[in-house]
C-alpha positions as CSV (number, residue, x, y, z in Angstrom):
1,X,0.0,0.0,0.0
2,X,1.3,3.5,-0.8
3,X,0.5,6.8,0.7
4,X,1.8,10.2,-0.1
5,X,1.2,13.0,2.2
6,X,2.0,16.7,2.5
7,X,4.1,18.3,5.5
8,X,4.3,21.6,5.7
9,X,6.9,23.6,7.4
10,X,6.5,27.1,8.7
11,X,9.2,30.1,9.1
12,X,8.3,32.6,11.5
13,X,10.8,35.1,12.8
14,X,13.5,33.2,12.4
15,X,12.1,30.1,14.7
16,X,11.0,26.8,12.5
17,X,7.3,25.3,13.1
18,X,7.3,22.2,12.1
19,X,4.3,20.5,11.2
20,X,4.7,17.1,12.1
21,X,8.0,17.4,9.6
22,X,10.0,15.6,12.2
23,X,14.1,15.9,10.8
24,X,13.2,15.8,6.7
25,X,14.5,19.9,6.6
26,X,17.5,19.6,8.8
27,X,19.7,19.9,6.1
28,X,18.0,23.1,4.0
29,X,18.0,26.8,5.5
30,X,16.6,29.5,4.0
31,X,16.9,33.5,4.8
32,X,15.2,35.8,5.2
33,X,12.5,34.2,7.4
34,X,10.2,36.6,6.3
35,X,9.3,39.1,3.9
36,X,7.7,42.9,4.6
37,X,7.7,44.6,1.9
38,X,5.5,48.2,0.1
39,X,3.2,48.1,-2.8
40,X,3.6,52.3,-2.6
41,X,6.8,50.8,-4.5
42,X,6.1,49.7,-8.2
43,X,7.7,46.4,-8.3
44,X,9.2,45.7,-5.6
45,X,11.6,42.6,-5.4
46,X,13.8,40.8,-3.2
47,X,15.6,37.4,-2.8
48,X,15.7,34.2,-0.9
49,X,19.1,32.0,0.1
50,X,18.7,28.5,-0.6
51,X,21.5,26.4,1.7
52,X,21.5,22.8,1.6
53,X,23.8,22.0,4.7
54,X,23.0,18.0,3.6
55,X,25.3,15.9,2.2
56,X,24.4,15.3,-1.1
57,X,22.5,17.2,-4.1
58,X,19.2,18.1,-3.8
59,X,16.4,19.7,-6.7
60,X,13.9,21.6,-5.3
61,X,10.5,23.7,-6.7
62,X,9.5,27.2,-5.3
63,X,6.2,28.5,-6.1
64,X,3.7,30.9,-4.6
65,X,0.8,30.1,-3.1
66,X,-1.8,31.5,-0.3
67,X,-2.7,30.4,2.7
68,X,-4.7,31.8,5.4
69,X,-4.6,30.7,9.5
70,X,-7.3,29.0,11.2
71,X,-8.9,30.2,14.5
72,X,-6.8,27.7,16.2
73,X,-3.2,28.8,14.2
74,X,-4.1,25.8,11.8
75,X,-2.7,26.7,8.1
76,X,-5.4,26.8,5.6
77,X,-4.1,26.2,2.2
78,X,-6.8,28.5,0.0
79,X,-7.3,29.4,-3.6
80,X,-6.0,33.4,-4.1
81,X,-8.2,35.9,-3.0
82,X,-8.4,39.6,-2.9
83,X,-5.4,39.8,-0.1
84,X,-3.3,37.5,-2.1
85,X,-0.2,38.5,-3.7
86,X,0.5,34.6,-5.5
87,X,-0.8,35.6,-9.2
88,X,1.6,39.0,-9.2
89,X,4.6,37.1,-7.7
90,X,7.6,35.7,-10.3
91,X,10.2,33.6,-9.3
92,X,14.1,33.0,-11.1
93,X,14.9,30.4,-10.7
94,X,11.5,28.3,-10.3
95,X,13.4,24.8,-10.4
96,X,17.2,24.4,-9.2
97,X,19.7,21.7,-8.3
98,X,21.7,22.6,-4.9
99,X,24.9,20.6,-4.4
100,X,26.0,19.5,-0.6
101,X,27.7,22.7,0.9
102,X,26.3,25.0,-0.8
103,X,23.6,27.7,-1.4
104,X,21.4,29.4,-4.0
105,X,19.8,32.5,-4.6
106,X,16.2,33.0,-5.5
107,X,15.3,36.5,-6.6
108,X,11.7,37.5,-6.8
109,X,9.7,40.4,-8.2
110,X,6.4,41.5,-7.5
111,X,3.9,42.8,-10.6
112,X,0.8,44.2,-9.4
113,X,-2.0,44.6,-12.3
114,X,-4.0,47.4,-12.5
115,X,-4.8,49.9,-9.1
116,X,-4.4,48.5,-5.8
117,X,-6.6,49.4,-2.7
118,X,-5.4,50.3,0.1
119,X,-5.0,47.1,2.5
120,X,-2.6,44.3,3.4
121,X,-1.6,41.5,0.9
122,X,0.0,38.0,1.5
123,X,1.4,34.9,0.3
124,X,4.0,31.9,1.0
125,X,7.1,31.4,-0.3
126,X,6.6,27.3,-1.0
127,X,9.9,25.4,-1.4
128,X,9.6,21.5,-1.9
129,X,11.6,18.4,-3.1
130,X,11.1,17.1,-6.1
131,X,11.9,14.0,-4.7
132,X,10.0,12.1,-1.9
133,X,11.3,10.5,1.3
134,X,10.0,7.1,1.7
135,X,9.8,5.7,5.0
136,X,8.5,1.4,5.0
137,X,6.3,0.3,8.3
138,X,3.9,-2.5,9.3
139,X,0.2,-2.4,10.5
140,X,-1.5,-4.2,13.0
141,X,-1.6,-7.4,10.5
142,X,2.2,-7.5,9.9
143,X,1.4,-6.1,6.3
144,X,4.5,-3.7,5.1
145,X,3.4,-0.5,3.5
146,X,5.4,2.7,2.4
147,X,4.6,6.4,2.9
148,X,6.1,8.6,0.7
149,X,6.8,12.0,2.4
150,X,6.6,15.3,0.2
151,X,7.8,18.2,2.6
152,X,7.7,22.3,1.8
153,X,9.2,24.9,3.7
154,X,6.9,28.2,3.8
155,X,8.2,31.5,4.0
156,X,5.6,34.2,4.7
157,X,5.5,37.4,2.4
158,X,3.4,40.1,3.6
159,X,2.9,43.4,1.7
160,X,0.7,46.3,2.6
161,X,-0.2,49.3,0.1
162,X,-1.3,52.3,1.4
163,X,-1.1,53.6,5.2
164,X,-3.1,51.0,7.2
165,X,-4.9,51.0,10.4
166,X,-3.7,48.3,13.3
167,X,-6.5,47.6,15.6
168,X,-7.1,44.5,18.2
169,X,-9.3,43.5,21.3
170,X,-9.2,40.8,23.0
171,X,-13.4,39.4,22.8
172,X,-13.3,36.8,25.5
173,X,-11.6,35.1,28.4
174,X,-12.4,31.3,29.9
175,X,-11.1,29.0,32.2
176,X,-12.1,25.6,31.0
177,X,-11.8,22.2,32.3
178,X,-9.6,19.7,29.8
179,X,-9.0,16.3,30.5
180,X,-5.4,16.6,32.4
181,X,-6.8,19.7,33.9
182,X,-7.8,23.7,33.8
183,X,-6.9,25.7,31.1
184,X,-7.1,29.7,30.1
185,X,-8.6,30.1,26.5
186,X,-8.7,33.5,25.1
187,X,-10.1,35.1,21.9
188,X,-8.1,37.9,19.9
189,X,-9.8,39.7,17.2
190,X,-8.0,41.6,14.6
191,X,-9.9,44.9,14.2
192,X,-7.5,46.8,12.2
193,X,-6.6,46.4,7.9
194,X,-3.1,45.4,9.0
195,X,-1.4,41.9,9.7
196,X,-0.7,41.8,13.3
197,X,1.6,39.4,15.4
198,X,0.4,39.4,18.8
199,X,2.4,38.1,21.6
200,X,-0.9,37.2,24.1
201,X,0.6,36.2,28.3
202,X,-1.8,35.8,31.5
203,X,-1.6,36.0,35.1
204,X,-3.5,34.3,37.8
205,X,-3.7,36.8,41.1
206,X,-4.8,36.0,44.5
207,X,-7.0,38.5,46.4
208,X,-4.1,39.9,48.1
209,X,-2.2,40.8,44.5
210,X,0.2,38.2,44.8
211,X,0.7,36.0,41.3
212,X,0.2,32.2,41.6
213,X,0.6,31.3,37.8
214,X,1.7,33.0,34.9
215,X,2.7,32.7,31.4
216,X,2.7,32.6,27.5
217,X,-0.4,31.9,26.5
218,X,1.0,31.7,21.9
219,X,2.3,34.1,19.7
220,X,0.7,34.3,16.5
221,X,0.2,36.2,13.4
222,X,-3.7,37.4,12.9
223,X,-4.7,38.7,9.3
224,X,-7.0,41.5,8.9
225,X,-10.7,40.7,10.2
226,X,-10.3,37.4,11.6
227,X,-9.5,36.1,15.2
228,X,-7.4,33.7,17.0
229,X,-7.9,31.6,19.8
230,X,-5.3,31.1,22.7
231,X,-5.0,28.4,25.1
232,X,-2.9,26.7,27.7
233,X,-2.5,24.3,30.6
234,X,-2.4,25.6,34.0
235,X,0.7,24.1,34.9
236,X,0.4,24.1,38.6
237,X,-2.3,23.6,41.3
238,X,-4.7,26.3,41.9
239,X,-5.7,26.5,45.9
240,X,-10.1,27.1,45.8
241,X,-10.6,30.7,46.6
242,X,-10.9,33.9,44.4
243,X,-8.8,35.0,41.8
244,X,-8.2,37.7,38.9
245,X,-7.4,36.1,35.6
246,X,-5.3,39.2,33.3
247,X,-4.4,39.0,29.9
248,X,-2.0,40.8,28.5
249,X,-1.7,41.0,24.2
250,X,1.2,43.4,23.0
251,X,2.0,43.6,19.2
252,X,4.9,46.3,17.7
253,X,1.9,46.8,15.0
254,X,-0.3,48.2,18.0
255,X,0.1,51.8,19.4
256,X,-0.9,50.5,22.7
257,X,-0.9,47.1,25.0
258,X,-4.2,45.1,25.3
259,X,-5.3,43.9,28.7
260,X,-8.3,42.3,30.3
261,X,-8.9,41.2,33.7
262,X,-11.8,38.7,34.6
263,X,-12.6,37.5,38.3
264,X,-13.2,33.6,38.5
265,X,-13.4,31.2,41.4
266,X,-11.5,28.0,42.1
């Protein structure tokens, strides 16, 4: 039996978020991380360095393509839509041997067609192999099967035309009950026509301002209009009494910090 599946891998700021890509990119960088870049500009253009830090020669594909983030952080691969910058993007070279050792240029160039409103555009960078990894296993029967493994790397390219507006709030706060215990959940909405990436923390606090638990509840990009839904673990035992939940959601897009404060009861 054969099965080919998709894994995605995400660059953001720098940090790699892998996908359930386990080690398949170890041996491929790429820089810059991300791309910000004006549409006031005609065409404006840049370029990606390809490194393969592997051992042997590797061919690789980059296209554009458009994706947008799930309520949860999910990635949401999407045909282009008004925000999208994939059908103005071109790519040189599009397909490219890389030797061990070595690295590669990609230069890029964006076209826009016609007038552009005033708002924020996106897309991903997509880099994948053109060859699969195939990994062989066994089911429950003893029967041997292989999974071939295609793999891309995304690199986010954000663009904005125009002066925009950055605006947030953060819509709700809950502490729910999970199966290994409590969590905090919290909604952020994205108010403004800007991409924002908002850094969202909380704090637990006893009656007498003391904090019993703290910390980072995700960091996450939110496009323009939509929201994203934080969550974590409490960590540590909560004594029953009353406490003041804060949250705290700061983004360098955002002329001010967010906070909320909600009373609950253990």
């Amino acid at each position: 039996m054969h099965l080919k599946r998709l894994q995605l891998v995400l660059l953001i700021g720098g940090l790699i978020l892998c996908l359930g890509a386990g080690n398949l990119w170890a041996a491929v960088g790429i820089s810059p991380a991300c791309v910000e870049l004006s549409l006031d500009k005609k065409r404006p253009a840049g370029k990606f360095v390809i490194r393969n830090t592997g051992e042997k020669t590797e061919r690789y594909r980059i296209k554009a393509s458009h994706f947008e983030l799930g309520i949860n952080g999910e990635l949401i691969k999407v045909p282009p839509n008004k925000n999208s910058l994939v059908p103005w993007i071109k790519f040189n070279p599009k397909e490219f041997s890389l030797p061990p050792k070595s690295r590669r240029a990609v230069r890029f160039v964006i076209v826009p067609r016609g007038k552009l409103p005033d708002k924020a555009y996106w897309a991903f960078m997509e880099l994948e192999p053109l060859k699969a990894n195939v990994a062989k296993s066994k089911d429950a029967d003893g029967r041997t099967f292989s999974v071939k493994v295609l793999t891309s790397i995304l690199v986010p390219i954000f663009a904005t035309k125009g002066k925009l507006s950055y605006e947030a709030s953060i819509e709700d706060i809950k502490i729910v009950p999970q199966e290994s215990g409590t969590g905090v959940e919290v909604m952020v909405t994205n108010k403004g026509k800007g991409i924002i990436t908002a850094k969202v923390n909380y704090e637990i606090i006893d009656t007498s301002g003391n904090v019993v638990n703290e910390g980072l509840l995700g960091k996450s990009y939110i496009f323009p209009s939509a929201q994203r839904k934080f969550r974590k673990l409490i960590d540590t035992e909560i004594p029953k009494g009353d406490y003041s939940v804060k949250v705290v959601c700061e983004s360098r897009k955002l002329k001010k910090i967010l906070t909320k404060t909600i009373q609950h009861a253990w």
